[in-house]
N, C-alpha and C positions, 0 to 999 in steps of 0.2 A: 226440309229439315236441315240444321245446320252441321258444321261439323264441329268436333270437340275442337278443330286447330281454330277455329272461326272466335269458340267460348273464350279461349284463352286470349288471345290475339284481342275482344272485345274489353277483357279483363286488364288485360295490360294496359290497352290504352285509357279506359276508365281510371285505374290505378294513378298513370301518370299523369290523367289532369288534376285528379283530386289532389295527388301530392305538391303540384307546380301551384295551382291556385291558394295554397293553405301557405308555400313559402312567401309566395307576392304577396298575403295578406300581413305578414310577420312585418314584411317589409314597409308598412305603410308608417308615413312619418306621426307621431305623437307629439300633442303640442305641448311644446314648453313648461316648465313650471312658471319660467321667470324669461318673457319674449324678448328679445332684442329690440329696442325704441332708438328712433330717433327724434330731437327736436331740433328747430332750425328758425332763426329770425333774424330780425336788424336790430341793432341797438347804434342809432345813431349811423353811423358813418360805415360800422362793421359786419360783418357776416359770422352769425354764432352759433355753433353748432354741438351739440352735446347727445352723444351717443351712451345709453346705457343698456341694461336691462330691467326688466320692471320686476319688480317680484310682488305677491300678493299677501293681505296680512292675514287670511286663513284663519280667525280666531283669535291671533296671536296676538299679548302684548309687543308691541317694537317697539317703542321710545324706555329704554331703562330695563328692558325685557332683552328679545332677541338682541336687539343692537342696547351693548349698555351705554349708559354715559360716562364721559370723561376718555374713551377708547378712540382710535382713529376706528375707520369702516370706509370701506369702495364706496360708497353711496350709490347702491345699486347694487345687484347681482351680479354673478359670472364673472366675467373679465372689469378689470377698471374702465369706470365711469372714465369717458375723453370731455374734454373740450377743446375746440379750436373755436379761435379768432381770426379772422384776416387782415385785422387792425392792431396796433395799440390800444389798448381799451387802459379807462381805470373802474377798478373795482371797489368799490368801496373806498373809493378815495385815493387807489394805491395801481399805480401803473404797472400793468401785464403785458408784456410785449405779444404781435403779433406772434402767432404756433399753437403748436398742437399738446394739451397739457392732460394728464390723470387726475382727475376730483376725487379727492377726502375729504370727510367731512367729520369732527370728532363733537357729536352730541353732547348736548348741557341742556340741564331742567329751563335755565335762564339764557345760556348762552350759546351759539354755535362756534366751533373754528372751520374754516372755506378752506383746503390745503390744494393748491395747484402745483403737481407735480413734471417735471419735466420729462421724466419715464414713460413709455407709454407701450400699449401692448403688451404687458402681464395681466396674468389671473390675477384679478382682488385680492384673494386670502393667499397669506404663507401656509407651509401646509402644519397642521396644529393651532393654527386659529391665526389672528392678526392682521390687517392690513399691510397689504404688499407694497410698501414703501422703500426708498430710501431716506429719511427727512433730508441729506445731504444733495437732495435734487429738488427741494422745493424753490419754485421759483418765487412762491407767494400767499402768504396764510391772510385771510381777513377773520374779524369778528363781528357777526351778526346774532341779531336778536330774533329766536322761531317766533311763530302764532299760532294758537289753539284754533282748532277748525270746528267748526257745529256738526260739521256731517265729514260722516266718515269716505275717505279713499282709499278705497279695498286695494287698488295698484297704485306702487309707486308712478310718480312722471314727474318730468319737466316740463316746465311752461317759461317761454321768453317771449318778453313783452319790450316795448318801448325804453322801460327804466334798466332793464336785466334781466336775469329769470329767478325761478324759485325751484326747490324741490315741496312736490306735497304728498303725503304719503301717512294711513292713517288719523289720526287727528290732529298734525302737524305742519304748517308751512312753513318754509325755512326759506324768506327772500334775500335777495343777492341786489346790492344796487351797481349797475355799471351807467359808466358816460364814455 
């Protein structure tokens, strides 16, 4: 037979795994809404690198919807979308020195603006909406023509190919030409 100091003594430590096991499970990491990407390739001579976050379209209108047109936008979630070069590269015709730059990007039905910011390591948005810019630190705006996709991309990403990259996201590609 046991004794009542044994009941308690068993109770306590019962007690204490239950409550240790229930904190460590609080603690378990939850994924993302919108995960942290990276993309990385060659274009020519250069090494390109664009780190964003991906966020997903959930249902959601985004072209003219969440993101409107004619507004700047991180292109991407969370913190501003980067790019780095290790070269000189041209963009769209338009020479971007080697570094490390913040992509915006301000949506059009017909047309895109490409904003490469010299900023880098802020959050996206101001807080009450807007992209986290200064325009007085762009290095370099191009304008590109999107493409309507047949199938849908439920997460944003980058993709860098030979010519440059693109963003695609929803029923949207938005290419980028670099040399």
């Amino acid at each position: 037979m046991t004794t009542p100091k044994k009941h308690i003594f068993l109770l306590t430590v019962l007690f204490l795994f239950t409550m240790t096991a229930s904190v460590f499970a609080q603690d378990a990491p939850k994924p993302k809404a919108s995960p942290a990407q990276t993309a990385t390739g060659k274009v020519g001579a250069a090494n390109i690198t664009i780190a964003y976050s991906s966020p997903a379209v959930k249902g959601r209108t985004i072209w003219g919807g969440l993101e409107a047109y004619g507004k700047p936008w991180r292109a991407g979630a969370n913190e501003a979308t980067t790019f780095t070069t290790d070269k000189d590269i041209k963009v769209e015709g338009k020479t971007l020195k080697a570094g490390k730059y913040s992509v915006f990007m301000v949506p059009g039905e017909t047309e895109w603006q490409v904003i490469f910011n010299t900023e880098t390591g802020q959050w996206g948005t101001k807080r009450g909406g807007g992209a986290n810019f200064d325009p007085a630190n762009n290095a370099l705006t191009v304008t590109v023509k999107p493409k309507k996709l047949d199938q849908l991309n439920e997460r944003l990403v980058y993709d860098i190919t030979n010519k440059g990259f693109s963003l695609k996201w929803e029923y949207v590609e938005v290419p980028v030409a670099i040399k």
